[in-house]
C-alpha positions as CSV (number, residue, x, y, z in Angstrom):
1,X,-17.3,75.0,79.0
2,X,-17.7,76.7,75.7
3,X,-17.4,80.7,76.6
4,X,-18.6,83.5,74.4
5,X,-15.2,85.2,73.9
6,X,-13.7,82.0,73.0
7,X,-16.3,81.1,70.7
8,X,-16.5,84.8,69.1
9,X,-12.6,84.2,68.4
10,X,-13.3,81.0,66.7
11,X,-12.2,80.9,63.0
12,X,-13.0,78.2,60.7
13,X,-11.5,78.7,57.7
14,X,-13.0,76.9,54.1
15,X,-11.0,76.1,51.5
16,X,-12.7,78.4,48.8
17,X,-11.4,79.7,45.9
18,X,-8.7,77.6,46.5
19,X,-5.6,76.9,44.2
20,X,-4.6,72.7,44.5
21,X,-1.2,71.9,45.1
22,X,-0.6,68.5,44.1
23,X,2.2,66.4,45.5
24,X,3.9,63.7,43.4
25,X,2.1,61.0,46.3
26,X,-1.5,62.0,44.3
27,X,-2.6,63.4,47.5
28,X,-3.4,66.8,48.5
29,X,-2.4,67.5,51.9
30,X,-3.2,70.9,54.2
31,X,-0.5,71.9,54.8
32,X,2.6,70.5,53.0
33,X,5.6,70.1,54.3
34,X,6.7,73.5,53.3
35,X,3.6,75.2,54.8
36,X,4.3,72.9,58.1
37,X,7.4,74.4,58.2
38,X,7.2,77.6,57.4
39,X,3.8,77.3,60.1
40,X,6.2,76.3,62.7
41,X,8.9,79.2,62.1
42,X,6.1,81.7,62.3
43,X,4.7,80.5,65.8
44,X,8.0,81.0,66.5
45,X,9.0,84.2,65.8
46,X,5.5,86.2,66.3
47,X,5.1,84.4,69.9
48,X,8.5,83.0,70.9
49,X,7.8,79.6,71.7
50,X,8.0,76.7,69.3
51,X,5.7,73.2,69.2
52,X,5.8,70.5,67.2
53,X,3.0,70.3,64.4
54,X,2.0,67.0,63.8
55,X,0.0,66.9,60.7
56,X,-1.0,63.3,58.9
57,X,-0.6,63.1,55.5
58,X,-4.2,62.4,55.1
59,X,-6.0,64.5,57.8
60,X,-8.8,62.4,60.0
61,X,-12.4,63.3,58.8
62,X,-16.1,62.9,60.2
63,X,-17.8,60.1,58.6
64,X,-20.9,61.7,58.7
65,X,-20.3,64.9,56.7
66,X,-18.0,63.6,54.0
67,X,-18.0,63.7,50.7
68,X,-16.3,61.6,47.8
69,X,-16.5,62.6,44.0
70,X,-15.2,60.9,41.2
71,X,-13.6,63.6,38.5
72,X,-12.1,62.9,35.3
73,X,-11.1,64.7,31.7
74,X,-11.0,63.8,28.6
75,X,-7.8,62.8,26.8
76,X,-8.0,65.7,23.9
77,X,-8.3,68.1,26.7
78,X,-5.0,66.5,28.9
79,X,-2.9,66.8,25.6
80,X,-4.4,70.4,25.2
81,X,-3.4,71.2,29.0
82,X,0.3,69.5,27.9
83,X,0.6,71.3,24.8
84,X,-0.1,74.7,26.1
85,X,2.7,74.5,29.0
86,X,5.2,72.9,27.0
87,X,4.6,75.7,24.2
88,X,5.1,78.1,26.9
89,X,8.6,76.4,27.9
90,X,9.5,76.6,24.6
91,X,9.1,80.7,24.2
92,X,10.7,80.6,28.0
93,X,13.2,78.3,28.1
94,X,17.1,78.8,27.7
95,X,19.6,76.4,26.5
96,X,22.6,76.4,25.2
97,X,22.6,75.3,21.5
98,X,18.8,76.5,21.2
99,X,17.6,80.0,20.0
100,X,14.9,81.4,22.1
101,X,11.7,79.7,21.1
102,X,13.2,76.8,19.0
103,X,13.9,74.3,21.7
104,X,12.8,71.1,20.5
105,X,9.7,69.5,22.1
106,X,11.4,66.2,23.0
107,X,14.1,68.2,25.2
108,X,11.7,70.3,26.9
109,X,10.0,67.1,27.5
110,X,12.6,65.1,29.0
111,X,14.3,68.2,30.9
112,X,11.4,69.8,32.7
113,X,8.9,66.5,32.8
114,X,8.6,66.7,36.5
115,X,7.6,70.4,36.5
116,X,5.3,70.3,33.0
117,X,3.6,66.9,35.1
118,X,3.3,69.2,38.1
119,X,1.8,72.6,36.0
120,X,-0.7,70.3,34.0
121,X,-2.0,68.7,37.5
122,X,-2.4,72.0,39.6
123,X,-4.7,73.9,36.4
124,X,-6.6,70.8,34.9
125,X,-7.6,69.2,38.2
126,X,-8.4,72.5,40.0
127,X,-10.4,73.6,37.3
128,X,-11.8,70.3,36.7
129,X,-12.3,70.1,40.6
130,X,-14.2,73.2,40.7
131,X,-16.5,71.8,37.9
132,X,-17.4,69.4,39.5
133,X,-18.3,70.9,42.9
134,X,-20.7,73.9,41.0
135,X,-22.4,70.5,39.1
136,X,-22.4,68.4,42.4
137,X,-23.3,71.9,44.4
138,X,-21.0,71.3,47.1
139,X,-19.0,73.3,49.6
140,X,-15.6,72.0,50.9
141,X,-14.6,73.1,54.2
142,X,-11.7,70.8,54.0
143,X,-8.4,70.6,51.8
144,X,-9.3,67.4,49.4
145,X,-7.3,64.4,49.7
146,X,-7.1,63.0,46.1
147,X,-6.1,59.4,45.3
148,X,-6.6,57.2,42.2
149,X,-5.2,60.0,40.3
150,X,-4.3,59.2,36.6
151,X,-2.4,61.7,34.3
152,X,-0.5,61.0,31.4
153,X,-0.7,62.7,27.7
154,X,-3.0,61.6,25.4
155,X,-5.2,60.2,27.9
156,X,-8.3,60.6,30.4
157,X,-7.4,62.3,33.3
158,X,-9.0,60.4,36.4
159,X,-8.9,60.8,40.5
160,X,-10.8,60.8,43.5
161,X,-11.3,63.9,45.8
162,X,-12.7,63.1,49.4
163,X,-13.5,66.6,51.6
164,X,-15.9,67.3,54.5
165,X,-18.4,70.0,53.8
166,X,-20.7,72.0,56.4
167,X,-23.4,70.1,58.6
168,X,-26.6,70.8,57.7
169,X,-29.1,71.3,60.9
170,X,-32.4,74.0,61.9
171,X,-32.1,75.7,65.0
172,X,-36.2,76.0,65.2
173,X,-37.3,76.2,69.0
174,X,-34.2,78.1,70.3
175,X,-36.3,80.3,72.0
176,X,-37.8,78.0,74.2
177,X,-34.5,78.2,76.5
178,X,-34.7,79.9,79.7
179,X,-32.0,81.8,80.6
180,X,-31.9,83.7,84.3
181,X,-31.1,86.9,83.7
182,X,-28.1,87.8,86.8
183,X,-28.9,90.4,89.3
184,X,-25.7,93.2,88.5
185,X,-26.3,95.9,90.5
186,X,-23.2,96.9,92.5
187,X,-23.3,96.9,96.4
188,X,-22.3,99.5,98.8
189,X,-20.1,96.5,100.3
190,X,-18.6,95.6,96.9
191,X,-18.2,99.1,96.1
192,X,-16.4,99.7,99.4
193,X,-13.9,96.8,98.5
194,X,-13.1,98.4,95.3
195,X,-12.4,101.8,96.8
196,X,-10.5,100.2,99.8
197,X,-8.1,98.1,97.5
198,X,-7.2,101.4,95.6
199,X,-6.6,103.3,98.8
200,X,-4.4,100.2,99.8
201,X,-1.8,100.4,97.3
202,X,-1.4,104.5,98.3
203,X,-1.4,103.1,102.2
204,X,1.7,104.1,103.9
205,X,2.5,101.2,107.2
206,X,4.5,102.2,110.0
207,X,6.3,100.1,113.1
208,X,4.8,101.2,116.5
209,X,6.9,101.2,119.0
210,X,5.0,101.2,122.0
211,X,5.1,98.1,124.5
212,X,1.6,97.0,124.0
213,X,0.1,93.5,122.4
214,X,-1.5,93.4,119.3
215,X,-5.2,94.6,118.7
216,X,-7.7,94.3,116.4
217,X,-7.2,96.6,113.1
218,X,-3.6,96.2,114.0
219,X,-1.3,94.2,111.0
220,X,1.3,91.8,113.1
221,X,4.5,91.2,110.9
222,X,5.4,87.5,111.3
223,X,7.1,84.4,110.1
224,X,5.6,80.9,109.8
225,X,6.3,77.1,109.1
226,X,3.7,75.2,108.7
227,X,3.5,71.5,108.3
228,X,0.7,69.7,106.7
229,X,-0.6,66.7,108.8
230,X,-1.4,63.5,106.7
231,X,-5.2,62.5,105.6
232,X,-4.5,59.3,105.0
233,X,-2.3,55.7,105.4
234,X,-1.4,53.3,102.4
235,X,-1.4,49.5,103.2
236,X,2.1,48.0,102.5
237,X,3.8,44.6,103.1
238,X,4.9,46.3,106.3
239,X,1.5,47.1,107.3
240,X,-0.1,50.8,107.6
241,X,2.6,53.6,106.4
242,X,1.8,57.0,106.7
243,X,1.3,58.5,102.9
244,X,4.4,60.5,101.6
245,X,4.4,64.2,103.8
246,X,4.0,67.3,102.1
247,X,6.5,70.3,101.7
248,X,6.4,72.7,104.4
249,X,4.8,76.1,104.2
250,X,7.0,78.6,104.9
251,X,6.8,82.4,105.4
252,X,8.6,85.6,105.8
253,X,7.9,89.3,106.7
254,X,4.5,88.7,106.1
255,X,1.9,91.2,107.0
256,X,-1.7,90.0,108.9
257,X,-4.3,92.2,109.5
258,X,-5.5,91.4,112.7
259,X,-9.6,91.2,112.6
260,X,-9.2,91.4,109.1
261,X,-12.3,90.3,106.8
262,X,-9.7,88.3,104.6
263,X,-7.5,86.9,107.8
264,X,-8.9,83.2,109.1
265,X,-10.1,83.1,112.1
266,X,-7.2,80.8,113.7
267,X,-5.4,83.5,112.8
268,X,-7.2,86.3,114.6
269,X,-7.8,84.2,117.7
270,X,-3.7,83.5,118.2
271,X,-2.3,86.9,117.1
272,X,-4.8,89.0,119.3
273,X,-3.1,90.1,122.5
274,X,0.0,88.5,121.2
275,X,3.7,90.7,121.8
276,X,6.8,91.2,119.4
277,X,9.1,88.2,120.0
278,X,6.4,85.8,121.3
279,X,6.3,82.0,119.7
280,X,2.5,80.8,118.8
281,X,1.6,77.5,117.7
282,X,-1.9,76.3,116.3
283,X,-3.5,74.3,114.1
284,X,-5.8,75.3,111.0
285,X,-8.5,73.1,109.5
286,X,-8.8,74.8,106.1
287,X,-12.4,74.0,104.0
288,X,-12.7,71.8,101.2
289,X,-13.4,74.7,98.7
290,X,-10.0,76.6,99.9
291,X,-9.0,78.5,97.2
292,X,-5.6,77.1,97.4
293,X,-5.6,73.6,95.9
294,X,-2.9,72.5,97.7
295,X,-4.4,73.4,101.5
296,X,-7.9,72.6,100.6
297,X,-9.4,70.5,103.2
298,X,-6.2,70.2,104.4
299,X,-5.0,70.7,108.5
300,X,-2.1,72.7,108.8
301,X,-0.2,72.9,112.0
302,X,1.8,76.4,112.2
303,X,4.4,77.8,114.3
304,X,4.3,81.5,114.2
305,X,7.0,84.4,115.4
306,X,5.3,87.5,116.0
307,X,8.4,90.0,114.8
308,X,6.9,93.2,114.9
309,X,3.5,95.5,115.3
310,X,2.6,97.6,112.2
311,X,0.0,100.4,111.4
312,X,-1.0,101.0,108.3
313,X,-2.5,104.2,107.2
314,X,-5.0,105.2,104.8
315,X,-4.3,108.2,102.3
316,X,-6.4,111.4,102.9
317,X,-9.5,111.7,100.0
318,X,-8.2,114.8,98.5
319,X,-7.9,116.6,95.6
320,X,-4.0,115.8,95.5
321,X,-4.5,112.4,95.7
322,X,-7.3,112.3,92.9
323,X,-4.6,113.9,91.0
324,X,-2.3,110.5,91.6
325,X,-4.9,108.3,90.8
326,X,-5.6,110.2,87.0
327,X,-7.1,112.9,85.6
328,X,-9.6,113.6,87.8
329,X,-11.3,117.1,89.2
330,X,-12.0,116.1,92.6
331,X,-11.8,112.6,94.8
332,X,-15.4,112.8,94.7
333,X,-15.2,113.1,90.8
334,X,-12.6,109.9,91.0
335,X,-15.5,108.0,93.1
336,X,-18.2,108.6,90.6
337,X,-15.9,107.1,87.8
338,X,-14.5,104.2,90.1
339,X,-18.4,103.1,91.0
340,X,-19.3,103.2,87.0
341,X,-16.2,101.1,85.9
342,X,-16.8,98.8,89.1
343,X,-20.5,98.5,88.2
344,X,-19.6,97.6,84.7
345,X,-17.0,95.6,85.2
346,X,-19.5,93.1,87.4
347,X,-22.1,93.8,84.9
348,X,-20.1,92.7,82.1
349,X,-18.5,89.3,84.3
350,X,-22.2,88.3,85.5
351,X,-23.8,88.7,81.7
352,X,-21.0,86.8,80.5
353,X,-21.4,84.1,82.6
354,X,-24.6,83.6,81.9
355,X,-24.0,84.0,78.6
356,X,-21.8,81.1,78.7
357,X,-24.5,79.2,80.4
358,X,-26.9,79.9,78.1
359,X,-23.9,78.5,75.2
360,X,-24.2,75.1,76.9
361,X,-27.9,74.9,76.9
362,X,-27.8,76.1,73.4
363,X,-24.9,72.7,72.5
364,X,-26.8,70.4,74.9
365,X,-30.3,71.0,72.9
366,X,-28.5,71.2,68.9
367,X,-27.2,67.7,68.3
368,X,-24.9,67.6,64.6
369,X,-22.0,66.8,63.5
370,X,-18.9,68.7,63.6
371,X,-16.3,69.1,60.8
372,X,-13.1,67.3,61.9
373,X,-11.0,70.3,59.9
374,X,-12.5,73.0,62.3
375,X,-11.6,70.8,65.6
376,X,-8.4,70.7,64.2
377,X,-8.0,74.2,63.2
378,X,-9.8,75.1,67.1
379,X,-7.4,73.1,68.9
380,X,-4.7,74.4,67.3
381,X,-6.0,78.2,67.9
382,X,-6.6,77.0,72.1
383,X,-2.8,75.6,72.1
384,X,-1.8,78.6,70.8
385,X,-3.1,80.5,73.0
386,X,-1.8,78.5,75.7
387,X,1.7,78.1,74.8
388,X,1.8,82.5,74.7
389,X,1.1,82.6,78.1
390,X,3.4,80.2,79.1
391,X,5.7,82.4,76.8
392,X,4.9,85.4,79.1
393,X,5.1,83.5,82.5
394,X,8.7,83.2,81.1
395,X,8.8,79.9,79.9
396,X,11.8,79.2,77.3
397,X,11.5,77.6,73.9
398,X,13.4,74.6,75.0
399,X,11.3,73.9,77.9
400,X,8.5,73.8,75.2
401,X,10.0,71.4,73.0
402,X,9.5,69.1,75.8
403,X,6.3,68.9,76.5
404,X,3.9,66.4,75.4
405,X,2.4,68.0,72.4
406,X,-0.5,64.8,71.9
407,X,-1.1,64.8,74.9
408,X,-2.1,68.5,75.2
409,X,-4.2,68.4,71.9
410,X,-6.4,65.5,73.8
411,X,-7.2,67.3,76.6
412,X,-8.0,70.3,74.5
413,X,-10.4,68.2,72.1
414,X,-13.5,68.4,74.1
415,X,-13.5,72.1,74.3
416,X,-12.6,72.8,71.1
417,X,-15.8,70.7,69.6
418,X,-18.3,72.6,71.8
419,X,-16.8,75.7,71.1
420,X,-17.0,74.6,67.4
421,X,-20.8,73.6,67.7
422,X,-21.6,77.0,69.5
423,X,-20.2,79.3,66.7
424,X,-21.8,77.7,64.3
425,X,-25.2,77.5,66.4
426,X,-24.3,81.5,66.5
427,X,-23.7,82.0,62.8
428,X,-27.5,79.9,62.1
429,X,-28.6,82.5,64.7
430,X,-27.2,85.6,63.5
431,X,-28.8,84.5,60.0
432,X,-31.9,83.8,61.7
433,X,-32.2,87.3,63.3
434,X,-30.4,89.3,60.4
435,X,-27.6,89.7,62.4
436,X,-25.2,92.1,60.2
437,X,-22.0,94.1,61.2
438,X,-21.8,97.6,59.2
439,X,-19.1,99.3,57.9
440,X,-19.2,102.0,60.1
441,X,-18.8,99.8,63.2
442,X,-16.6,97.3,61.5
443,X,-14.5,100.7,61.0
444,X,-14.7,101.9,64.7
445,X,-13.4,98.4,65.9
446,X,-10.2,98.6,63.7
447,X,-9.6,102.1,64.9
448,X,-9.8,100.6,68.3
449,X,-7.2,98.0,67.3
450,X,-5.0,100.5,65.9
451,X,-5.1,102.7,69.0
452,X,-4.5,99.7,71.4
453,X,-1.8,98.3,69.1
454,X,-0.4,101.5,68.6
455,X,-0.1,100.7,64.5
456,X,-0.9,103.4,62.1
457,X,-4.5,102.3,61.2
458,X,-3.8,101.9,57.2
459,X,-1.2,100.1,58.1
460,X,-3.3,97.1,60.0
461,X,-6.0,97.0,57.8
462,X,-3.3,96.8,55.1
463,X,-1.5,93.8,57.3
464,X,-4.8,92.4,58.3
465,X,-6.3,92.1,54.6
466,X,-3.3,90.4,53.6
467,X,-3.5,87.8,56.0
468,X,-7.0,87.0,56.4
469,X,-8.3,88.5,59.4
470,X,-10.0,91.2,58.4
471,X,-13.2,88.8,57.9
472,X,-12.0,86.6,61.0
473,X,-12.5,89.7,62.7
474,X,-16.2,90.8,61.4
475,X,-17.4,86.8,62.7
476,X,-16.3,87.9,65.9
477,X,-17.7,90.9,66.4
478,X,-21.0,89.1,64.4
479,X,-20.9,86.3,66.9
480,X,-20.5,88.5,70.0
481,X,-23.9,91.0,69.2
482,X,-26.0,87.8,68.2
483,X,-25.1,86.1,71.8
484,X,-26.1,89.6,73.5
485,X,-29.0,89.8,71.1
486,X,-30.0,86.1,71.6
487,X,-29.4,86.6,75.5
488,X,-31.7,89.6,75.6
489,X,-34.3,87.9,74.2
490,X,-34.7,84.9,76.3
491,X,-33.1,86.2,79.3
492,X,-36.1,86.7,82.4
C-alpha cells in the first residue's frame, strides 16, 4: 500500500538542463559506467552496505509515454563545431617540436581524434537536442538513448533520441471520494496504558519469600519448553508421515504477570495457586491472528518450572520522580504533557492511516501510465532504504553481497508504481488547490534539520544545494500539506 510519508519522500528527478555525455556505442546511457561506479562506492560509504547496481545499457521504457525524434545538422555547421575545438587545441596544446599555437592541424587531428570526436558530439548534439525539444515542445523525464548517430567533418550530423516524458491525465471529480474521518480521541484506558508502561520501566521487583502459592497481580519467574504439535500429514510412498516438526520454544527467567491483561489465559489458569519448584504442563491453542507468525493458529504444548514468586512495585508519583522522567514541575505537570504527546501521537497514526486509505482510492480511481525512469529511480530509493536498516540490525557488507539483488527489486516493483502514481496524483492536486510552500516555512524545516542533524545550518543548505535536495525536500513538504489539505476536505 502506497503510504503518505513514502510518497511525500518520493523524488523523480527529470533530466533538464541536462549536459549529454556521449559514449563511443552512440548511445546515451543514465548512468555510465563511471557514474554506476562511483553510485555504488557512495551507497557504500554514506550507509555501509554495498549492492549490486544492475543498470542496462538501454534502460526499459513505457510504450505509452515515449517519445522518438529525429535530429540532424548541417554539414557547414559540423565543420564549424570541428574547427572551433581543434583551433582551441591548437592555442592549448604542447608538443615537443611545436611552439605554442603552431601545431599543425593534421597532428592535432590524428593525436587527439578521439577526444575532438567526443567534444564535437557532447556541444553540437546537446545543443541541437535541445532545439529540437523547444520546436517539438517536449519534456524528457528520461536520459535519451541515441542511436543512428552520424558524425563526421564536412558532413550532416544525424541521430535518433528516444525518451519518456510526463503522462498527461485530469484529476476532475477527486472530490467525489469519501473518506471516514477516524475517531482520535484518547481513552482513559489508553491513557492509562501509556502512563503504566512509563511507570514500568522505573518499577523496582522483588523475591518474596514467604511460603505461599502464587496469586493474582503476583509475576511468577519461570522457565518453559514448549513443543509445537503438527497441523498436518504429507502422503508419501510410505503412506501418511507426520510434516517436518518445529523447533522448540524455549525460555528462561522469564517474568509472567499472573492475571495480567497481556498474560493468556492458559497461562493464568496453571500458574494461579501454583508453588516455587512445582512442574506444570498444558497446552495452548494460540488464534489465527497471533501476532507471532510462527505460533499463529498454532497448539503449543508447554512444560513450565515455576522458579520463584516476584513482586513488582510501582514508583511513588512525586515530584522526584517527575524530575527522572524530564524537566517537569510536578508529576501532575508530567501527566498533562504525557496525555498531549499520547493524544497526538494516536491522532497523528489514525490520520495517517486514513490518509493512506484515502491514497489508494485516489490510484484505484486515476488510471495512467507511469514513467518507467521514476519506477526505477523509486525502487531504487525503497531498496535503499531497506538495505540501511539491515545495516543497523547489524548486517555486514558481505552478507549483502549475497543477496538476490533481482529478486528484491521485483518484489519492490508493485509498490514503487503506486507510490509513483500517488505523488504525482499529489503534485496535479497541489496545482489544483495552489498548494505552495513559502520561504519562511521552507526555512523553519531546514532549521529543523539542522537541529536534529546537529549540522551548522549554512552548512546543510550549503551541502543540500549542491546535491539536489534542497528542491527534493520542498515536494515533500508540498506533497505532505496537499494530502492533509485534500484529506480535510473530503474527510466526513
Amino acid at each position: 500500500m502506497a503510504t503518505t510519508r513514502d510518497v511525500a519522500k518520493a523524488h523523480f528527478s527529470s533530466p533538464e538542463g541536462m549536459i549529454l555525455t556521449v559514449n563511443e556505442t552512440t548511445e546515451l546511457t543514465a548512468p555510465t559506467e563511471a557514474l554506476a561506479d562511483e553510485h555504488a562506492a557512495a551507497h557504500q560509504g554514506e550507509h555501509a552496505h554495498t549492492h549490486d547496481h544492475v543498470h542496462n545499457a538501454s534502460p526499459a521504457m513505457n510504450p505509452a509515454l515515449t517519445k522518438e525524434i529525429s535530429v540532424e545538422a548541417d554539414a557547414d555547421e559540423v565543420t564549424r563545431s570541428f574547427r572551433k575545438v581543434i583551433k582551441r587545441y591548437q592555442t592549448q596544446a604542447r608538443i615537443p617540436g611545436f611552439r605554442a599555437g603552431k601545431v599543425p592541424e593534421s597532428l592535432i587531428r590524428s593525436k587527439f581524434n578521439k577526444e575532438l570526436r567526443q567534444e564535437v558530439l557532447e556541444s553540437l548534439v546537446t545543443n541541437r537536442f535541445r532545439q529540437a525539444l523547444e520546436q517539438q515542445n517536449l519534456q524528457p523525464i528520461s536520459e535519451p538513448q541515441l542511436t543512428n548517430l552520424l558524425l563526421q567533418d564536412g558532413q550532416p550530423l544525424r541521430f535518433t533520441a528516444t525518451f519518456e516524458v510526463r503522462p498527461e491525465f485530469e484529476i476532475s471529480g477527486y472530490e467525489d471520494l469519501t473518506v471516514k474521518r477516524p475517531d482520535v480521541e484518547l481513552t482513559d484506558a489508553e491513557y492509562k496504558a501509556e502512563l503504566d508502561r512509563v511507570l514500568d520501566g522505573f518499577s523496582t521487583v522483588e523475591t518474596v519469600e514467604e511460603d505461599r502459592p502464587l496469586v493474582e497481580g503476583d509475576w511468577a519467574e519461570i522457565e518453559f519448553k514448549g513443543d509445537v504439535k503438527a497441523l498436518a500429514e504429507t502422503v508419501g510412498e510410505d503412506g501418511a508421515q507426520s510434516a517436518e516438526p518445529m523447533e522448540p520454544i524455549v525460555g528462561q527467567d522469564v517474568l509472567v504477570e499472573v492475571g495480567g491483561a497481556n498474560t493468556l489465559p492458559a497461562f493464568n489458569d496453571a500458574l494461579k495457586g501454583a508453588k516455587p519448584g512445582q512442574e506444570l504442563g498444558f497446552e495452548v491453542d494460540y488464534p489465527k491472528e497471533f501476532g507471532e507468525p510462527r505460533l499463529a493458529g498454532q497448539t503449543v504444548a508447554y512444560a513450565v518450572t515455576v522458579k520463584a514468586i516476584k513482586r513488582k512495585s510501582l514508583p511513588e508519583r512525586d515530584a522526584d520522580l517527575a524530575k527522572q522522567l524530564g524537566s517537569y514541575e510536578s508529576f501532575e505537570d508530567f501527566e498533562g504533557k504525557l496525555r498531549e504527546m499520547a493524544s497526538q501521537r494516536k491522532k497523528e497514526a489514525l490520520q495517517g492511516r486514513a490518509k493512506d486509505e484515502m491514497l489508494e482510492q485516489l490510484i484505484a480511481r486515476f488510471e495512467f501510465p507511469v514513467p518507467e525512469a521514476f519506477v526505477q529511480q523509486q525502487i531504487e530509493a525503497r531498496l535503499d532504504r531497506g538495505l540501511r536498516a539491515l545495516a543497523q540490525q547489524g548486517m555486514q557488507a558481505d552478507e549483502m553481497r549475497k543477496l538476490d539483488f533481482a529478486r528484491l527489486r521485483d518484489a519492490q516493483r508493485d509498490q514503487a508504481i503506486n507510490e509513483v502514481k500517488a505523488s504525482m496524483i499529489l503534485d496535479k492536486l497541489a496545482e489544483k488547490e495552489q498548494v505552495e510552500i513559502s520561504d519562511a516555512d521552507f526555512d523553519r524545516e531546514l532549521l529543523l534539520l539542522s537541529i536534529q542533524s546537529r549540522e551548522p545550518l549554512e552548512t546543510l543548505r550549503d551541502r543540500l544545494s549542491k546535491d539536489g535536495s534542497l528542491e527534493r525536500i520542498r515536494e515533500q513538504m508540498r506533497r505532505e500539506r496537499t494530502g492533509s489539505i485534500v484529506f480535510e476536505k473530503l474527510a466526513s
